[in-house]
C-alpha positions in Angstrom: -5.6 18.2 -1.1 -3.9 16.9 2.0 -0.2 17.1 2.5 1.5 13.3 2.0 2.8 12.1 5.6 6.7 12.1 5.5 6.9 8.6 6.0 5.2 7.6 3.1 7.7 10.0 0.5 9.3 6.8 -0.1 6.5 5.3 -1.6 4.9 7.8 -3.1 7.7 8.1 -4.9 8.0 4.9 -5.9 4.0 3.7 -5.8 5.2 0.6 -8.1 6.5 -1.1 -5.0 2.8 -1.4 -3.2 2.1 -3.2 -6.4 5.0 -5.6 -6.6 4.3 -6.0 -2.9 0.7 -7.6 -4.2 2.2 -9.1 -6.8 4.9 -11.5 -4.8 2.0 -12.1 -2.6 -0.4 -13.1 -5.3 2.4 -15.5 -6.5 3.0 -17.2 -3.1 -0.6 -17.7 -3.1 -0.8 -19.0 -6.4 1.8 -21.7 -6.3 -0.1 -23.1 -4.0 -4.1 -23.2 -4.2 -4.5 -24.6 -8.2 -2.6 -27.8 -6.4 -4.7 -28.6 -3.4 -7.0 -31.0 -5.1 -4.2 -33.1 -6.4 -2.1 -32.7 -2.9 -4.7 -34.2 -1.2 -6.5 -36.5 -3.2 -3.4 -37.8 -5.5 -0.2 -37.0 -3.1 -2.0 -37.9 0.1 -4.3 -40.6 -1.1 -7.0 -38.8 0.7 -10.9 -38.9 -0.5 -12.5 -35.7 -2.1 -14.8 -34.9 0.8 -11.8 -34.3 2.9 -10.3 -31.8 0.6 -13.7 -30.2 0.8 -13.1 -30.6 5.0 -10.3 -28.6 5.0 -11.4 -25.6 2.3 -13.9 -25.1 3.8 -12.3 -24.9 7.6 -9.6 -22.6 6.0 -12.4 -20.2 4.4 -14.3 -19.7 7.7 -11.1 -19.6 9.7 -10.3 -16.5 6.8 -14.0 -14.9 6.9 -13.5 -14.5 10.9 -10.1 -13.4 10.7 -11.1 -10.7 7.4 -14.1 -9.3 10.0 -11.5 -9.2 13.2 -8.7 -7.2 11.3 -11.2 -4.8 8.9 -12.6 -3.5 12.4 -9.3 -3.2 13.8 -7.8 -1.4 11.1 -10.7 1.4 11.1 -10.2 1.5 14.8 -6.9 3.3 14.4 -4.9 -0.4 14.4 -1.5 -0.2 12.9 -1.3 -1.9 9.4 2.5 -3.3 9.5 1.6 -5.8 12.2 -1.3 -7.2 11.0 0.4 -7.5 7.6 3.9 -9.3 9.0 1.7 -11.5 11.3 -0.7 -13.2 8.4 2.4 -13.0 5.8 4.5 -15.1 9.2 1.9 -17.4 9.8 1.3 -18.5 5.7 5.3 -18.7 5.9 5.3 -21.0 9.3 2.6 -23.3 7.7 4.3 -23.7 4.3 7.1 -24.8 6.1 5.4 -27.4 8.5 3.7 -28.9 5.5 7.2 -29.5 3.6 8.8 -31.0 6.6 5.6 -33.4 7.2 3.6 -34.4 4.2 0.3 -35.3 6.2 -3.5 -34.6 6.2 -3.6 -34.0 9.8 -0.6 -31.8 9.1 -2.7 -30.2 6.8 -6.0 -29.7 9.4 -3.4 -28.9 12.0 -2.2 -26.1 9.5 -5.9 -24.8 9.1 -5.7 -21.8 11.7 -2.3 -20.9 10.5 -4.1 -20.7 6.9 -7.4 -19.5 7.9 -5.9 -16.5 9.9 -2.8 -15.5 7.4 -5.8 -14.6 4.7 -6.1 -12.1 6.3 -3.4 -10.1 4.4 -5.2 -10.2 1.2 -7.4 -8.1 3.1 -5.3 -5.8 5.1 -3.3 -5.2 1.5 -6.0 -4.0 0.0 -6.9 -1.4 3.0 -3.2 -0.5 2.8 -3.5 0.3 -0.7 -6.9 2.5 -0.6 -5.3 4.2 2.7 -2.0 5.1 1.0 -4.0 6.3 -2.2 -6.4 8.9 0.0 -3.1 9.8 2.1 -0.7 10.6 -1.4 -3.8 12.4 -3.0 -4.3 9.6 -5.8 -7.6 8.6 -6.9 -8.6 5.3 -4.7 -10.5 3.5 -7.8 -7.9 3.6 -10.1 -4.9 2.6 -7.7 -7.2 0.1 -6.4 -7.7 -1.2 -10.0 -4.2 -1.4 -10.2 -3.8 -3.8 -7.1 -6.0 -5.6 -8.8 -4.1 -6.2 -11.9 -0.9 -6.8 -10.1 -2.9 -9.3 -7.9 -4.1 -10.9 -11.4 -1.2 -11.0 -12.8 0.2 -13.0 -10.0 -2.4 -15.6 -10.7 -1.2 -15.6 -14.4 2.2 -16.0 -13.6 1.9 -18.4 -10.3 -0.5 -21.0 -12.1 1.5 -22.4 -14.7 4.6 -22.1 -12.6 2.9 -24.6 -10.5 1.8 -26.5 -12.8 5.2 -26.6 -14.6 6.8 -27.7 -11.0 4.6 -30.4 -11.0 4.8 -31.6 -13.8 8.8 -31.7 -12.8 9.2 -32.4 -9.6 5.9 -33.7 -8.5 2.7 -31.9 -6.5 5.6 -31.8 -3.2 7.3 -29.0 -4.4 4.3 -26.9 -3.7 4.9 -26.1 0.2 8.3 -25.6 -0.6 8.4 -23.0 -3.6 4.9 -21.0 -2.1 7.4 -21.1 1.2 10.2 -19.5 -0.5 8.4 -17.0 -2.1 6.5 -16.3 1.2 10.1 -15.6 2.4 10.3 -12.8 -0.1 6.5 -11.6 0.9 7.3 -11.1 4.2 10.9 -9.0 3.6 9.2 -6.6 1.1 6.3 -6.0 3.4 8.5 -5.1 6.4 10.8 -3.2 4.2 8.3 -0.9 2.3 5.1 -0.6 5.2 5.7 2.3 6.8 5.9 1.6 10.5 3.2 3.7 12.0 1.0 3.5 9.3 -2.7 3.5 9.8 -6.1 4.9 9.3 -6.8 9.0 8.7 -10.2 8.4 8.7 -11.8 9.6 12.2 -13.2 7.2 14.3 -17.2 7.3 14.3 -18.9 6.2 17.3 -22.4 4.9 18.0 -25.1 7.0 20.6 -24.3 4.3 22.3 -20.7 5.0 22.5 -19.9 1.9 20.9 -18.2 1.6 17.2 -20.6 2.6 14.7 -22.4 -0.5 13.1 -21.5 -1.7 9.6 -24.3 -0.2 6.8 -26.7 -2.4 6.1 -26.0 -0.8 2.2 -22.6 -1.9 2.5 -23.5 -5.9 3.5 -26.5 -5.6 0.6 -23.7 -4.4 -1.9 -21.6 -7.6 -1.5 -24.2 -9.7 -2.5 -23.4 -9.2 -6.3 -20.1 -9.8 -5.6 -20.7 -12.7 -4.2 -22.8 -13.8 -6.9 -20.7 -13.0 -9.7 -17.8 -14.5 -7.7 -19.7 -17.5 -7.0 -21.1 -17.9 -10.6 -17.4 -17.7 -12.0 -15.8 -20.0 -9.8 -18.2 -22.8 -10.8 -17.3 -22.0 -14.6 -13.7 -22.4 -13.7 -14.2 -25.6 -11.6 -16.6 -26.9 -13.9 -15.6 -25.4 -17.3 -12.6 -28.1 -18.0 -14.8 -31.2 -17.3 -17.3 -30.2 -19.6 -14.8 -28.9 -22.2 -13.0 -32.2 -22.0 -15.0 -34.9 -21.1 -18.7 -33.7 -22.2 -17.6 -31.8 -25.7 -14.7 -34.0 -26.4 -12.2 -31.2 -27.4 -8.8 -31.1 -26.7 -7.1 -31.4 -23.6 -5.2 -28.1 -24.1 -8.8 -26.3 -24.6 -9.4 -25.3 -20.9 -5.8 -23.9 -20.6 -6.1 -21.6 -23.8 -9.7 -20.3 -22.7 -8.3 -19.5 -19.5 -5.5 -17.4 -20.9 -8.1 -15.7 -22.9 -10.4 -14.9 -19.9 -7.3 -13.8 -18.2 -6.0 -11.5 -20.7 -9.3 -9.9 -21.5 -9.8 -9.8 -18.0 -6.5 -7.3 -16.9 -7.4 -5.2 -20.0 -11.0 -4.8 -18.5 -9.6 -4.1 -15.2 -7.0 -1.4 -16.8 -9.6 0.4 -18.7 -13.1 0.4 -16.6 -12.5 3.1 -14.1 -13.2 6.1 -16.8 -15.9 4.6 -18.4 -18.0 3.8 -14.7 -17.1 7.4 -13.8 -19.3 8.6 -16.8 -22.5 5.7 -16.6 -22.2 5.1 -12.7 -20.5 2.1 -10.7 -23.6 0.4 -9.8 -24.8 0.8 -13.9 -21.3 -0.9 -14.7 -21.7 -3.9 -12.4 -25.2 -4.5 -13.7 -23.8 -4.5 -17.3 -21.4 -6.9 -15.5 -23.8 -8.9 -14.6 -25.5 -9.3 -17.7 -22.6 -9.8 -19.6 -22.3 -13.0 -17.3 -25.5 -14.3 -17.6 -25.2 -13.8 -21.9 -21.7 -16.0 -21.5 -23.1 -18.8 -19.5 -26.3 -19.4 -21.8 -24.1 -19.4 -24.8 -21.3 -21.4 -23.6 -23.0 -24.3 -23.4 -24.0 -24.1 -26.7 -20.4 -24.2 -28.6 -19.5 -26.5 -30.9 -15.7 -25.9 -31.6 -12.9 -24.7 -29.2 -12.6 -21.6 -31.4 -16.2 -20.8 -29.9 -14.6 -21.5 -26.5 -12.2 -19.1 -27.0 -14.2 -16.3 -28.6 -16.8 -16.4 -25.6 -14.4 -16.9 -23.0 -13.1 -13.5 -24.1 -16.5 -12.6 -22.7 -16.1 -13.8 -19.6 -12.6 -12.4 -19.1 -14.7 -8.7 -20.2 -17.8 -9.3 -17.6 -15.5 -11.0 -14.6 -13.0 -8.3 -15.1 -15.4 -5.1 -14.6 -17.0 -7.1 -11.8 -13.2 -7.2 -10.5 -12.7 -3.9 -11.4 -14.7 -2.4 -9.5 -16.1 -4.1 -6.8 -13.6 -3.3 -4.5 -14.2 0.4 -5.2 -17.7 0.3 -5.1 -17.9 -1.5 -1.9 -15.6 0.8 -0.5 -17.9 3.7 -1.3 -21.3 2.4 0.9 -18.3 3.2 4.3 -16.1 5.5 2.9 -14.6 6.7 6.5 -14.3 2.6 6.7 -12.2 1.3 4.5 -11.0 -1.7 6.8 -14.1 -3.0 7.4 -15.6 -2.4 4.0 -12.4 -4.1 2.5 -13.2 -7.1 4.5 -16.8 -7.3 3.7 -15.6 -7.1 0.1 -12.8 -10.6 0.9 -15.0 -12.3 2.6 -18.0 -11.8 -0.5 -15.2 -12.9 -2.4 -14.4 -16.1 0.0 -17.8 -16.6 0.3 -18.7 -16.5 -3.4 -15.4 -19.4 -4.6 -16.5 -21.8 -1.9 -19.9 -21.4 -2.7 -18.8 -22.1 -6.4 -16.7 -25.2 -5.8 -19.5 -26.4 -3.9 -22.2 -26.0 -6.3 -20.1 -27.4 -8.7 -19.6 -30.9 -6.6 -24.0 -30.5 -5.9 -24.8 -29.9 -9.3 -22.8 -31.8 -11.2 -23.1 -35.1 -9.1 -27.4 -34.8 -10.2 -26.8 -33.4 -13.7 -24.0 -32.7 -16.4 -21.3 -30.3 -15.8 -22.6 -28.4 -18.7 -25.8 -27.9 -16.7 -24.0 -26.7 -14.0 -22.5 -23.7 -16.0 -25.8 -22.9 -16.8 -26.6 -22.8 -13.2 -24.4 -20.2 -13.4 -26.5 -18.1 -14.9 -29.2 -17.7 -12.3 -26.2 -16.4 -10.1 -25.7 -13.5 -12.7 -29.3 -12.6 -12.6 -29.3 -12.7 -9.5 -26.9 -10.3 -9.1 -28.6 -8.3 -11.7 -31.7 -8.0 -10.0 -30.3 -7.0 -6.1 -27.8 -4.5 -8.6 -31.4 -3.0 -9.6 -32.9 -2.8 -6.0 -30.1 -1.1 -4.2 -29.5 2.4 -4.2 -26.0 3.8 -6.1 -23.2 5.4 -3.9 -23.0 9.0 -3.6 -20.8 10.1 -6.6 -18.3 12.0 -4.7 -17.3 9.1 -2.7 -17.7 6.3 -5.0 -14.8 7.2 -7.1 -12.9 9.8 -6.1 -10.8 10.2 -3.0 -12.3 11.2 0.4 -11.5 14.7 1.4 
């Protein structure tokens, strides 16, 4: 057991406030991304392919600027900077998008965008730092991020929604910039100056930085597939719902507070029950869990189905979520910057991968089809979940010594 650094007694006090840190942050995000798709296409009068211009310009932008900051952070970077810069530049480009409601605007906003996703990120690494520095165990504080991250979603979806529905899709820069504001105070008030890395820094023979584990880049497949397989149920799940199965208009809403329910209860409880069966023996019963919900969802016939079966998906996606952070962490233990961002970027990687298999499959075939695509994504998951070896036991879940 390692004695806690003085300048984090504060926090280790008070742990609740790294969470409410995530949780501000979540919301700022989450007032904002639902509403793209009708900014652009409804506000802006701009075609589809252009929203998909500009996702997908933002994404890279973020998987560059995730890689960048993950290698500085293991390099003995401080966190606070990093952290005020990305939370500074998401503020600056709410704010240039209130003041002038454009598309080019919007492009010119990308590397402000792509860069300040970054934090989600360096948060992360902040969190699994502070929980190896204070003694706690990493899995479970991460899990907790995690919650406090889904939560944010929860709450910062319909609040956007119920802006819009009031004041119009215009209020979204605006209220994601105010609550930015509030990101950005609470980060510099509660990161402790000088905080950074304890891990030592490992070097190559060459006397370069030692090279990302080829075990660590294999482990974020699944996560990329599982992330991939859910956002094309969430992109594709209300069309088909509505418009293929003819139920109700308030169907997708309900079956996504479901999902989300189920999902932070999963989350909440997961971390005992892997530390008895094995991470990499929970994410493969993730997986299957998956592939089960998208074979049968298809299948319903009432949205009381929907609802039942959605729970399932809120039980698979939410071990997937977890855990994943944890169990990528394990393959680099001594990197936790770097891993973290291997782990955001399979995340990245997997939703625009989603959204875009939604838009191929679905233009060819049904959108019910292309939930069942989902399924090969699961499997596939499954299967590399079989061929790669588990983490070591006592780094996988407990915190480095």
């Amino acid at each position: 057991m390692r004695s806690i650094p003085a300048a984090l007694a504060m926090l280790d006090r008070f742990p609740f406030l790294i969470h409410a840190y995530m949780l501000i942050g979540s919301l700022a995000v989450a007032c904002l991304i639902p509403l793209y798709s009708s900014y652009v296409v409804t506000e802006l009068g701009e075609p589809a392919w252009k929203l998909a211009i500009y996702i997908a310009s933002s994404t890279i932008v973020t998987l560059f600027s995730n890689r960048y900051f993950g290698a500085r952070i293991d390099a003995g970077a401080r966190l606070k900077p990093i952290l005020i810069l990305c939370t500074t530049l998401y503020m600056l480009n709410m704010g240039l998008q209130s003041a002038i409601p454009s598309y080019w605007i919007l492009l010119l906003g990308v590397p402000l965008m792509g860069v300040s996703g970054g934090v989600l990120s360096t948060m992360f690494s902040f969190g699994r730092l502070f929980a190896e520095q204070t003694n706690r165990e990493p899995a479970k504080f991460n899990s907790h991020l995690r919650i406090s991250m889904s939560l944010g979603w929860m709450i910062g979806t319909p609040l956007a929604f119920t802006l819009y529905g009031i004041f119009g899709v215009s209020s979204i820069f605006p209220t994601a910039g105010v609550l930015s504001v509030l990101w950005l105070a609470m980060g510099a008030m509660i990161v402790p100056k000088d905080f950074t890395t304890h891990h030592p820094i490992k070097t190559s023979n060459g006397g370069g930085i030692e090279p990302v584990p080829f075990a660590l880049i294999f482990a974020c497949l699944p996560i990329f597939a599982l992330t991939a397989a859910n956002t094309t149920f969430v992109s594709a799940g209300p069309v088909f719902f509505i418009e293929e199965m003819g139920f109700p208009t308030a169907t997708p809403g309900l079956a996504f507070s479901v999902k989300c329910f189920v999902e932070v209860i999963a989350i909440f409880f997961v971390v005992k029950p892997a530390q008895k069966i094995g991470q990499r023996n929970a994410m493969l019963f993730s997986a299957m869990l998956g592939t089960l919900f998208f074979l049968l969802i298809v299948r319903v016939t009432d949205p009381t189905q929907v609802y039942l079966l959605c729970a399932l998906e809120g039980l698979y996606y939410g071990i997937n979520v977890g855990l994943g952070l944890t169990f990528i962490q394990s393959y680099a233990p001594h990197r936790p910057g770097i891993a973290t961002a291997y782990y955001t970027n399979a995340l990245f990687a997997g939703g625009l991968i989603g959204n875009m298999t939604t838009g191929t499959v679905a233009s060819i075939t049904s959108f019910g089809n292309t939930i069942q695509f989902s399924a090969l994504l699961t499997l596939l998951s499954a299967g590399i979940l079989l061929m790669i070896r588990a983490p070591k036991p006592e780094t996988s879940l407990q915190a480095s010594s």
